[in-house]
N, C-alpha and C positions, 0 to 999 in steps of 0.2 A: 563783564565777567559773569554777570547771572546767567547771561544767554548762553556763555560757552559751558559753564554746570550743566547747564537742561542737556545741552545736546550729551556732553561727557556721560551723565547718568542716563540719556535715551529716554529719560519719561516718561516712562514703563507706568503703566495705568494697572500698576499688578495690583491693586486693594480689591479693585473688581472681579478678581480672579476666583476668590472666595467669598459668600454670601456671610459667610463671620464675622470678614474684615470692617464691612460695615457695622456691626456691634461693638467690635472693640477698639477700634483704633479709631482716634478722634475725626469725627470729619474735617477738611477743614476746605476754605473755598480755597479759589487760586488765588487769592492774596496771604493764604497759608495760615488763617487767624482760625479760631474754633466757632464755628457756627452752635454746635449742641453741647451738651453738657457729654462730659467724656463719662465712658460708662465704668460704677465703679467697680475697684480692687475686691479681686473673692480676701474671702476672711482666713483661709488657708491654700497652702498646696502643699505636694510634696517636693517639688523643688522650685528655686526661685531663679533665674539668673538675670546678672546685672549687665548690659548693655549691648547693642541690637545691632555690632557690626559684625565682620565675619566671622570672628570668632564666637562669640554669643547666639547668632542665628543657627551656625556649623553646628552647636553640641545643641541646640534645640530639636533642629533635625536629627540630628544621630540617636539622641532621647528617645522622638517619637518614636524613629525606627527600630529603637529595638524594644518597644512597648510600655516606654514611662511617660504618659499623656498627662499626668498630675501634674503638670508646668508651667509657673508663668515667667517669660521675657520682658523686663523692663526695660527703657531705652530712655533716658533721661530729657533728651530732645527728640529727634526723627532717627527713623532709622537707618542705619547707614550713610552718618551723617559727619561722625567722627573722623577718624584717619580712613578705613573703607573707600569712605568718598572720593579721596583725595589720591587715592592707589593708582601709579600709573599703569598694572592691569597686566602684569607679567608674571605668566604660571612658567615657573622656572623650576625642572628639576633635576641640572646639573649640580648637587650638593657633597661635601666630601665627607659629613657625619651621615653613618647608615641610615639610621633612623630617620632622618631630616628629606630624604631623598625617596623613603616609603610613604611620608607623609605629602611630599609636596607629587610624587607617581598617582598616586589613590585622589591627590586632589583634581588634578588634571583631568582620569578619568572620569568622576564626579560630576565637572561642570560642564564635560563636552555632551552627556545627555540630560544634564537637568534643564535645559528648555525645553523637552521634550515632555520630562516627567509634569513638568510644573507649567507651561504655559507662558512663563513667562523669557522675554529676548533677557537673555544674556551676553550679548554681545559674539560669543566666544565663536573666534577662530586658531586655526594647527597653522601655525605662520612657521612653526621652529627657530631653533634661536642660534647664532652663530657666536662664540667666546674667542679672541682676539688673544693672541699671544706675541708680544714684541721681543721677548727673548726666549731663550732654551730654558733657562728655569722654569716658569712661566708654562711654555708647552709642555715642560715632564709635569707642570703640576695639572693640567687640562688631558694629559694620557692618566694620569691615575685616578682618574675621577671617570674617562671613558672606560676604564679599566671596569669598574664598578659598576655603571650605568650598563653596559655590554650584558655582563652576568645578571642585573637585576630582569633583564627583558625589554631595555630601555634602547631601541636603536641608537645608535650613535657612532658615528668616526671623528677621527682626525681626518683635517684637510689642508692642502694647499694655499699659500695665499691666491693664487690663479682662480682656487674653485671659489673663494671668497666673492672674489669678484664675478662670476658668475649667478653665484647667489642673489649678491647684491649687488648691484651697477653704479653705485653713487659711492661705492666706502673706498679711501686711498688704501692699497695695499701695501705700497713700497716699504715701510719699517715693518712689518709684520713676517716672523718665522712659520707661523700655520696658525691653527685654529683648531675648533671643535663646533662638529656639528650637529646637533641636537631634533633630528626634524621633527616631533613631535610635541617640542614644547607648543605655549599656546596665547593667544592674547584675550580679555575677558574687559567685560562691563565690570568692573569689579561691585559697585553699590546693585548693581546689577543682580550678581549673584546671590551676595547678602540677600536683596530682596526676596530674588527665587526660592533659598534655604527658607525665610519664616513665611514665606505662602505655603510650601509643602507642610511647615510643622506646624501651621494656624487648618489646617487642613487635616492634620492627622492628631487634632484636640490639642494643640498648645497655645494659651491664652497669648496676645502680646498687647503691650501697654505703653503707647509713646508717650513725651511730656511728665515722668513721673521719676524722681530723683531719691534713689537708694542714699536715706544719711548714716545708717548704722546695721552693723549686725548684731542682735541676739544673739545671747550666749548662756546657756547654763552648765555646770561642772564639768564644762570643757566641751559643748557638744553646743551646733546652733539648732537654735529654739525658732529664729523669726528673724522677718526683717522689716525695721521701720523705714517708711519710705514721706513724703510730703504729700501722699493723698493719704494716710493710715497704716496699719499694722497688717503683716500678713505674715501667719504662723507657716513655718515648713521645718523639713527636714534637712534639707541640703541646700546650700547656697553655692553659688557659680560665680565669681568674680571674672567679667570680660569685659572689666572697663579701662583696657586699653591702657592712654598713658595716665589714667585717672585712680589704675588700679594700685596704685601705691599707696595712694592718698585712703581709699576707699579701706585699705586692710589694714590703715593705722586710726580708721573712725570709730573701730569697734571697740565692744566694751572689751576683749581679746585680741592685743593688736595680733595682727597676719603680715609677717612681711613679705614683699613682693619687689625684690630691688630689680627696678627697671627706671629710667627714666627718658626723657625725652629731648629731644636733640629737632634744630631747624632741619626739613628736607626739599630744596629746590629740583624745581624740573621745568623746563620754558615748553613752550608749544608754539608752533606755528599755523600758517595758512598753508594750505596747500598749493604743493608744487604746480609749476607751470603745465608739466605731465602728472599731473597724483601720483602718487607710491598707490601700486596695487596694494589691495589688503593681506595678502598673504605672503609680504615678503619680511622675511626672519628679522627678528630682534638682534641689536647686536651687540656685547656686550664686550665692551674694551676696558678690564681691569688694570692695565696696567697705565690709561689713559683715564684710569679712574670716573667713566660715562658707560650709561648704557642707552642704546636709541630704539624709538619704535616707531611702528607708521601711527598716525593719528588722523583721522579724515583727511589723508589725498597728503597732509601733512605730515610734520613728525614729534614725536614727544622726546625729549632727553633730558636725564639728571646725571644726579652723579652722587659720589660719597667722598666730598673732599678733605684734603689733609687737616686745617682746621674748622672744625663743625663749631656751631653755636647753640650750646644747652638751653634750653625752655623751663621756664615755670619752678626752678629750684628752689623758688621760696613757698613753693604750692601755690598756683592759681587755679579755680573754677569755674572754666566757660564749658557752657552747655554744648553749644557746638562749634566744631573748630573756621573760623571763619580764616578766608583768607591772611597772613602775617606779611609783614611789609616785603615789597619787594629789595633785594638787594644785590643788584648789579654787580657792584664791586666785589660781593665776596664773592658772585656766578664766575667773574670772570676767568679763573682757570679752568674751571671744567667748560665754560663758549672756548677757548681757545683751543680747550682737546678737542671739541668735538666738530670745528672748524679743519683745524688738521687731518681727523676719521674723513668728513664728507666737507670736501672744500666748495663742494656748491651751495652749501646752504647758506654761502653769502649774501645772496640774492634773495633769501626768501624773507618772508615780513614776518614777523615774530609778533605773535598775537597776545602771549604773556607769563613773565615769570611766574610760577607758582610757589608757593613755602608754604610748605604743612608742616607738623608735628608730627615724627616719626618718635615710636620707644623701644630703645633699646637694654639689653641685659649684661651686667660683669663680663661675660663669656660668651655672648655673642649667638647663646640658642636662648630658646623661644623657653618658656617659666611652664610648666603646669600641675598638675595633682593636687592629693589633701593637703593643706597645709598640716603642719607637725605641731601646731598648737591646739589648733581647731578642728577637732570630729566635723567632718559633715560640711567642713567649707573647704573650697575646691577651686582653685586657679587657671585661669587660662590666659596666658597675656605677653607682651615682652617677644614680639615677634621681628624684630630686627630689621625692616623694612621688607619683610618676606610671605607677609600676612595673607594675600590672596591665593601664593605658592602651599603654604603650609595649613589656611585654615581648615577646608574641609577635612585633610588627614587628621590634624590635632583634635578636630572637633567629637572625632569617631573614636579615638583612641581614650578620651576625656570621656565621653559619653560611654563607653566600654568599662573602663573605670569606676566608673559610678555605677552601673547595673552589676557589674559581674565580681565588682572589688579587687581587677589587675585587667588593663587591658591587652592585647592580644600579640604583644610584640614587648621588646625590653626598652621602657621610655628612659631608661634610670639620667641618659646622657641632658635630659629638659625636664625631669624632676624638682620641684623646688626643694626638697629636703637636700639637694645638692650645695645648698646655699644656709647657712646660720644667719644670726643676725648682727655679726659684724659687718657683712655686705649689705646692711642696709640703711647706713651712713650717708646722711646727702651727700656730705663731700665726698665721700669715698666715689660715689655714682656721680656725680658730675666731674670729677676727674675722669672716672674711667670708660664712662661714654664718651668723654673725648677721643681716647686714646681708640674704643671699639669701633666708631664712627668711620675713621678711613681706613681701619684692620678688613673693615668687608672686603676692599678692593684689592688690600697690600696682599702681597708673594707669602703664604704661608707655609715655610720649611718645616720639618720635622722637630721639633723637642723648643718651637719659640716660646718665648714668656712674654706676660703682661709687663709694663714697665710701671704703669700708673699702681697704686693701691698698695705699695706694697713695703716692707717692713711692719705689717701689723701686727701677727701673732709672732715671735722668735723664742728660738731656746738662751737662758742665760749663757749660753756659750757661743751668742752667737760672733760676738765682738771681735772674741782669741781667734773666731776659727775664719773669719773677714779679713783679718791682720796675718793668717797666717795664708792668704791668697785663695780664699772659698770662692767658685760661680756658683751664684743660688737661683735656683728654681722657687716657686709657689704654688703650695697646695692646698685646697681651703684657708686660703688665708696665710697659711703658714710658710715659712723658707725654711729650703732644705736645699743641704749642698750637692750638686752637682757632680764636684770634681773639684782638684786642688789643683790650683794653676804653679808650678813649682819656681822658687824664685829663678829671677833672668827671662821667664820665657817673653816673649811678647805678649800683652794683656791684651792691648788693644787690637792685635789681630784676631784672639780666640774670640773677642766679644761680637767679632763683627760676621764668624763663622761661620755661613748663611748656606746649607746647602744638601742637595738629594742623594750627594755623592759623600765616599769615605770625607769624614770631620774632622777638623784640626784638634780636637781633643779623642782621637783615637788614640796615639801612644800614652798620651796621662793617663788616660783608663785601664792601659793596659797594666802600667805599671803597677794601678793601685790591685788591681786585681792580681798583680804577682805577688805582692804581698801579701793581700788576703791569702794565697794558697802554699807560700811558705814561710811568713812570718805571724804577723799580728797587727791588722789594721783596725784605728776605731772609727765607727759611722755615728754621725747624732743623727738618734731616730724617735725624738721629742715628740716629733708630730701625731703619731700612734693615738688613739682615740684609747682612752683610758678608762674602765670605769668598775666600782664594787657593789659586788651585790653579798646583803647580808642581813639576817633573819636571826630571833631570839632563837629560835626550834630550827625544825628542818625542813620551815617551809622555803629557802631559796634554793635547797635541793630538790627540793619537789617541782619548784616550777623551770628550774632551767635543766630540768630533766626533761620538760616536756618541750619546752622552747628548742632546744638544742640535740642534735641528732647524733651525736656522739656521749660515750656513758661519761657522766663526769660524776659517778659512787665514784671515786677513787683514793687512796690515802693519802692523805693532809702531804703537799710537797710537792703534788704530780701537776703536771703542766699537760690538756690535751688539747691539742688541736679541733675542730669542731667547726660544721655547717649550724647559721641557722638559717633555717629553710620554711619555704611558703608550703599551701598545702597540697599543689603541685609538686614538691621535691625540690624545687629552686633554690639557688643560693639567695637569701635577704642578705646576708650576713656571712664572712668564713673571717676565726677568728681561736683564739690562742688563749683556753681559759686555766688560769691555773688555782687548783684549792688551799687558800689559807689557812686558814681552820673548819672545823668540823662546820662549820656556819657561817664561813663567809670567802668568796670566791672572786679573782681578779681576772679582769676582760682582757683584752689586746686587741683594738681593731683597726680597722685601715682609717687611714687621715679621712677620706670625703666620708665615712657613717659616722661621723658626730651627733649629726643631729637625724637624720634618717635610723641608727640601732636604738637610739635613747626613742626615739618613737613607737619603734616597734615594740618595742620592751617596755614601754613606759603603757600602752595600749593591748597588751597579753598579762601583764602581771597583775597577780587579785590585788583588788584592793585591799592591804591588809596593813596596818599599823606598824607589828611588828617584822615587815620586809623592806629593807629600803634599798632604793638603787641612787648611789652617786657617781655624779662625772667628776671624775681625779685627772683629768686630762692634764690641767693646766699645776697639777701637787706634784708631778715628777717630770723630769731629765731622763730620758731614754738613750743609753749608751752602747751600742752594738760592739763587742769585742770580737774581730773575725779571724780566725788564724789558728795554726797549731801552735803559736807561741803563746796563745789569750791565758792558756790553763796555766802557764808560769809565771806571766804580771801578775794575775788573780790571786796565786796560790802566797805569790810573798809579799804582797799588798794585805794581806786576809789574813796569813799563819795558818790557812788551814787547806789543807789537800785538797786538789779541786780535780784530782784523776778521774776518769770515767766509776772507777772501782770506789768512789768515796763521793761522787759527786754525780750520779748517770744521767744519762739523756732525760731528756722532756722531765726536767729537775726544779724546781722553786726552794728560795731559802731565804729567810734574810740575814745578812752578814755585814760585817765591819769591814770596813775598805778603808784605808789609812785612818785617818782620824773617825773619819764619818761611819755610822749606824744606822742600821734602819733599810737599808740596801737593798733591795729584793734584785738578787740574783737569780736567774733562767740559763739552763743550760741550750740553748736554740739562739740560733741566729737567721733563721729565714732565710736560707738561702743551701742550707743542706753540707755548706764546711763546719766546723769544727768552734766551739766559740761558746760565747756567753752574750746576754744581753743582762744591761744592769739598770735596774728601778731604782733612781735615787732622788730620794726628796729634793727639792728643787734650789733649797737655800745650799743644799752640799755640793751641787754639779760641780762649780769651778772647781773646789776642793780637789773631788774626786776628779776632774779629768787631767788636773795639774800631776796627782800624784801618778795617775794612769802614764802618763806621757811621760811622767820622771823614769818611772821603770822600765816600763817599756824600750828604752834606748836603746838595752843592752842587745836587747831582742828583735832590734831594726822597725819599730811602730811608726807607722804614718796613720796621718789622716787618708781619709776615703770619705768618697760619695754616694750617690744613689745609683750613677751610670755605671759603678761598680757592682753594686748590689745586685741591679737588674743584669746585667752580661753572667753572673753568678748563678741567678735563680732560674735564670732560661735553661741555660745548658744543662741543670741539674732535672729539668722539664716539672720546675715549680710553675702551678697556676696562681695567680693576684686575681684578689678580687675588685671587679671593674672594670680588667682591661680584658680578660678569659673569662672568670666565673660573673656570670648576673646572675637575675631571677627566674632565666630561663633554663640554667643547665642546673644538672643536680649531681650528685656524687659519684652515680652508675657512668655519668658519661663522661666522666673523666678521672678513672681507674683509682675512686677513694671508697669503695665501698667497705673497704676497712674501718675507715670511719664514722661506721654507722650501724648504732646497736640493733641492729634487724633481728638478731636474734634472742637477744635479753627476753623481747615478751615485752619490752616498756614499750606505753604509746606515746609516742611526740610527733608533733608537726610535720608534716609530710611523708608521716609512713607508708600508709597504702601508697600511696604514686610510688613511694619505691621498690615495694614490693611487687608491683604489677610491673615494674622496670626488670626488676631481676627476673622475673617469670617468664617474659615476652621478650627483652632484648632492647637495645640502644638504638633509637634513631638518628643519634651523630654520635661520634667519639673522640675525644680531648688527643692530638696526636702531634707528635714533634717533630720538624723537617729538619733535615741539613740540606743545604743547598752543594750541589755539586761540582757547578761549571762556571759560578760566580765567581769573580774577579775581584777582590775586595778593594784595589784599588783603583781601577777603572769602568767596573759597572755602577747602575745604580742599585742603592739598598735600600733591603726592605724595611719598611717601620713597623708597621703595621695596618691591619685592612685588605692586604693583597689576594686577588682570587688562587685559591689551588683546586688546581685542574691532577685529572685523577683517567690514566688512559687520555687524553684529551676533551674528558668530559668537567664540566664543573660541579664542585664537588662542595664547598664551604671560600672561607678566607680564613686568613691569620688574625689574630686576635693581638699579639706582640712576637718580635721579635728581637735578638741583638746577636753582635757577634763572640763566638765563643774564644777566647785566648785560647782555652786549651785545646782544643779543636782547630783552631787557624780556620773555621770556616761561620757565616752564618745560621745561625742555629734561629725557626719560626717557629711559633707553636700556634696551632688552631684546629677547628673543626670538621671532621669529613662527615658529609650524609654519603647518604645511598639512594639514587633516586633513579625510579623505574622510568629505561630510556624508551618507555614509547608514551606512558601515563603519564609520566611525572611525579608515581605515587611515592612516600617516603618510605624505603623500607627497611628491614633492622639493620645495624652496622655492625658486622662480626669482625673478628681478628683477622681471620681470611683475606676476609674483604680489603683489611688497611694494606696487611704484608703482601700479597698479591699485587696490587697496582703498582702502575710506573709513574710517578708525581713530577710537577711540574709548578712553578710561584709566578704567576705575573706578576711582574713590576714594571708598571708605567707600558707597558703592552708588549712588554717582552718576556720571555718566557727561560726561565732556567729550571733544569733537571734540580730534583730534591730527593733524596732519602730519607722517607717514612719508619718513623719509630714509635712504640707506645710504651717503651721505659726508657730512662736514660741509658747511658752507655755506665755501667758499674766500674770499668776502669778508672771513670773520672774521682772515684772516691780513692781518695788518698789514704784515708783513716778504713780500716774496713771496721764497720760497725754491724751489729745485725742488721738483717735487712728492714724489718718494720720501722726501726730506729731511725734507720737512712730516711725512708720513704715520708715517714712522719717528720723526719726537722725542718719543720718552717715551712710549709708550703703554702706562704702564706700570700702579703702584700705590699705594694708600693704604697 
């Protein structure tokens, strides 16, 4: 086993590369013990990071490169000795999260010239990689991932199983519908390149330090101070967490735990001797998801793993091994993935199998990769939780961490591998070893549009959640939380809708529809509990003062008014869009999307002075969020209440608190996020049942049902409402998607991201927020779009869709997303005018077929039923899921 490592890592003599390495990295002979005294730890840096695999090395080097040399990399054992090591060396970047796919492209490139840069063999060859589809689901889901790679710049087709076999001459075709051909992916030394990364940044002044074990981080009034390690103390400013499957443990040693919910799961892969002919070296990787393997050549030989149906969780009670040493081997559980991949290539009967491998692979709730500040800790920073995809994604993540850290936002919108994405209910052992069960064989399984976790869940619910389960609710989960779906009506068949797996029109299209007919001429209610809650409020008028600045919309308004509002970075970006209404003269109610729980309370918590007399509370979990949607809401409301709730006695973007049957205290809102007609009701959380019982008594008369979110969202599209998350990040700002309404540009007040918007309105939009209808689409026999899809502009490509659903009132699919303008000889981005959108003739691929679309940049005003003014319209609820 030693000997087949040596060869695996190539034993690369990289120390000698640079005259440094002798100074700081322990000598040690070849029986690997320390001949000299290791030289000691500096007494400060400005930055510290914890562990020397590719992740750790990755943002060492992106550091240097972009001029922070004040750095030292600790590595508790050798470096690259961890999971790295044990990487079977597949730069893969067929991926179907945007982000995931820029960082695993950027990695690729990376490592095919760093032995150039750095001297040292990195193994790395362009072998391309070939992805295996045995049914039609399967290949639409491998056409919309080329759909994407295509427009990124990333060569790629579909192919035949015929070319399959030309590719490759050893793989059975015969069950296989087609494939995807990726010729650029790549195969790499993976400890290899690690190594290459900290010779370049031991080279461009960054200390490294093997053998020396990070127990603790320093912490003062929320910011790190230092980090103690088992050779002494080293003051810095910024801490780096890349300790892998170690870094859970490492963010709950501090004197400020950090959580970091990933955990660790067994990962086999056997190896053989080479073929009787070797496999040339540059013959494509192959990757059979649906056979749950992927194969590669391996000297003359071949490597294969797999991600099988039940995985075996590691270390849940926390263990501490320095470095991952071989874990036993186990035949029996190998056996279904040897059997698939017997089936793939039936000649590797014959070959002699040199040995099972089981490393320690970590994985995350959700299946991307952890990193940023954490939300507790100023100054300590994550990078970990890579899904078995770590030599694919490390050099991207490492740049965009390392970007982060220098510039304070790196250069693209991570928000999708954000840890403030995650609270600390997900970092629950049990919770993560349940749900890396479940993530473990999700890598391979068929991922349809709108699936759910199954493990994790009932954890956050609204008090209502019981009635509204009994009265036939399918629930989704959102941060933690369950929210209804749709209402399955009695009689239907349950167990078909549960099982509704698919790219095409869904078996809960007509329940949607209905509920949606009701929203537009009765009265439906949505629980929309999940809403991120919170109050800010001051003795004086300092919480006007500051979330005048924080906030880009005026919210001086009188006591009652409810505004809508960006908060924005200092580029103009959305951080935050968000629904604040003023309570009293001194104290003001938030409204935000379920995942900014703990990402807004950050931002806010990290902008506001410190001041005694300001306080910000989460009321998240103090109230029941009741959506009233319908033209019938204002007549439950009115004789529930006894008090007039007409436009004329009650107007838009309206706050009150009122009596609802028995119960008080009620903060009523005239908005419903979705731009009909309606109320949303704040109610103390011990009155919900109360109130939704007496809601649904009166309601009868006026044909009230329950509804969901699948409703909600077919409501806010067609009305060409943006959510924040799915449309607005931190990258688009208000100019670029027709809210500059919404932004006191002219008051004279400064907040957060003014100039960037003013140099927007002066110069013009380089994309614009714009809503398709599709023309030629089939709603029952094509496929549909979800979201993601490119739109092509004249046959040029132009952006993708950001969300989609279909309109009832429209009888057609209704997209919303982005169009640039990009100079078709340069490339160069240039401004996006009105012209420009109504002019073109548009086009959506879906899955690599193309349907005619009609370009809009207001909704259709017919659809308002109510005619309200028009700011009024424009303004209700353009909010989020």
């Amino acid at each position: 086993a030693a000997g087949m490592f040596l060869r695996l890592l190539a034993d690369v003599r990289w120390r000698g590369a640079d005259p440094k390495w002798r100074s700081v990295a322990c000598c040690r002979s070849a029986s690997g013990t320390a001949e000299s005294q290791p030289v000691p730890l500096p007494a400060q840096a400005q930055v510290v990071i914890c562990g020397g695999g590719i992740a750790g090395t990755s943002v060492a080097y992106h550091l240097a490169k972009l001029g922070w040399k004040d750095v030292v990399l600790l590595e508790q054992g050798r470096l690259a000795a961890g999971t790295t090591r044990f990487c079977a060396g597949i730069v893969s970047t067929a991926r179907p999260v945007s982000i995931e796919l820029k960082m695993a492209d950027y990695s690729n490139k990376l490592y095919e010239q760093l032995e150039q840069e750095t001297g040292v063999q990195t193994g790395y060859v362009k072998t391309g990689s070939v992805s295996l589809a045995q049914t039609q689901d399967r290949l639409i889901s491998l056409k919309r991932i080329a759909s994407s790679l295509n427009v990124s710049g990333i060569p790629c087709e579909i192919i035949s199983p015929k070319q399959v076999a030309e590719l490759h001459p050893l793989i059975n075709i015969h069950d296989l519908v087609g494939a995807m051909y990726v010729p650029e992916d790549a195969l790499v030394l993976s400890a290899n390149v690690s190594l290459a990364l900290a010779t370049a940044a031991s080279r461009n002044g960054v200390q490294i330090h093997e053998r020396t074990s990070v127990s603790h981080v320093s912490v003062q009034k929320g910011r790190v101070t230092g980090v103690e390690t088992d050779r002494g103390h080293i003051k810095c400013q910024y801490f780096v967490n890349c300790a892998g499957q170690w870094a859970y443990e490492l963010g709950h040693s501090g004197e400020e735990p950090v959580n970091i919910p990933l955990h660790a799961c067994e990962h086999f892969y056997l190896l053989t001797h080479p073929l009787k002919e070797p496999l040339a070296s540059n013959v494509p990787t192959v990757v059979d998801p649906d056979g749950r393997i992927y194969i590669r050549n391996w000297q003359g030989g071949i490597l294969s793993g797999g991600f099988e149906k039940n995985p075996k969780p590691l270390f849940t009670e926390g263990r501490n091994q320095l470095e991952i040493h071989n874990l036993q081997e186990d035949w029996d559980h190998f056996e279904p993935l040897l059997s698939a991949l017997l089936r793939r290539m039936p000649n590797v009967e014959a070959l002699q199998i040199m040995q099972l491998v089981n490393c320690p692979e970590s994985f995350t709730p959700d299946m991307r990769c952890i990193m940023g500040e954490s939300p507790t800790v100023r100054g300590y920073f994550v990078l970990a939780g890579m899904n078995s995809a770590g030599i694919s994604y490390g050099g991207g993540a490492g740049k965009y961490l390392a970007e982060w850290m220098v510039h304070g936002y790196p250069s693209d919108n991570v928000w999708p591998l954000d840890v403030k994405r995650f609270g600390a209910l997900q970092s629950s052992r049990t919770f993560l070893r349940h749900r890396v069960m479940e993530v473990m064989p999700l890598m391979c399984d068929l991922k349809v549009p709108r699936w759910d976790f199954q493990t994790g869940r009932q954890l956050r619910t609204s008090p209502l959640y019981d009635r509204l389960d009994a009265q036939g609710a399918r629930w989704m989960e959102k941060h933690g939380f369950e929210r209804v779906k749709y209402f399955v009506p009695p009689g239907k068949d349950l167990l078909d809708l549960d099982q509704s797996k698919t790219f095409y029109k869904p078996d809960w299209f007509d329940i949607v529809g209905s509920e949606v007919k009701c929203c537009k001429e009765a009265v439906c209610v949505i629980d929309m509990s999940s809403f991120t809650k919170f109050e800010i409020s001051s003795t004086g008028d300092q919480a006007l003062q500051s979330l005048q600045y924080l906030f880009s919309n005026d919210l001086d308004v009188p006591v009652g008014h409810v505004v809508h509002t960006g908060m924005l970075n200092e580029n103009g970006g959305y951080e935050n869009d968000c629904s604040i209404a003023r309570l009293s003269k001194r104290s003001f109610f938030m409204i935000s999307p379920t995942d900014q729980q703990v990402h807004c309370w950050t931002w806010l918590k990290n902008r506001l002075p410190e001041d005694s007399n300001l306080t910000l509370e989460d009321v998240t979990w103090k109230y029941t969020a009741l959506n009233l949607i319908g033209p019938r809401a204002v007549d439950v409301l009115s004789e529930l209440s006894y008090v007039p709730m007409t436009p004329e006695h009650f107007p838009s973007f309206f706050c009150k608190e009122m009596s609802v049957g028995y119960a008080n205290g009620i903060r009523v809102m005239s908005i419903t996020h979705t731009g009909e007609p309606g109320f949303m009701l704040y109610i103390p959380i011990e009155y919900a049942l109360h109130v939704y019982n007496e809601v649904m008594n009166m309601g009868q008369k006026y044909g009230i049902r329950n509804a969901g979110y699948y409703a909600l969202r077919s409501l806010r599209i067609e009305k060409f409402f943006a959510f924040w998350g799915q449309d607005l990040d931190a990258f688009t700002t208000p100019m670029e998607c027709g809210r500059e309404f919404q932004v006191k540009l002219e008051k004279g007040t400064e907040f957060v991201g003014r100039e960037a918007l003013l140099e927007q309105k002066q110069n013009g939009v380089y994309k614009r927020f714009t809503m398709f209808i599709l023309e030629d689409h089939d709603t029952d026999m094509d496929l549909w779009p979800w979201w993601g899809e490119p739109i092509f502009r004249n046959g040029r490509y132009v952006g993708k869709t950001t969300s989609s659903a279909y309109s009832y009132t429209l009888e057609r699919h209704v997209c919303l997303g982005f169009v640039q303008h990009l100079d078709e000889k340069t490339g160069e981005e240039l401004v996006v005018t009105t012209d420009f959108i109504n002019q073109g003739e548009y086009e959506i691929d879906i899955a690599g077929q193309r349907f005619q679309a009609k370009a809009k940049l207001y909704p259709f005003s017919s659809l308002f039923t109510q005619r309200r003014r028009k700011d009024e319209v424009e303004l209700s609820g353009y909010q989020r899921e």
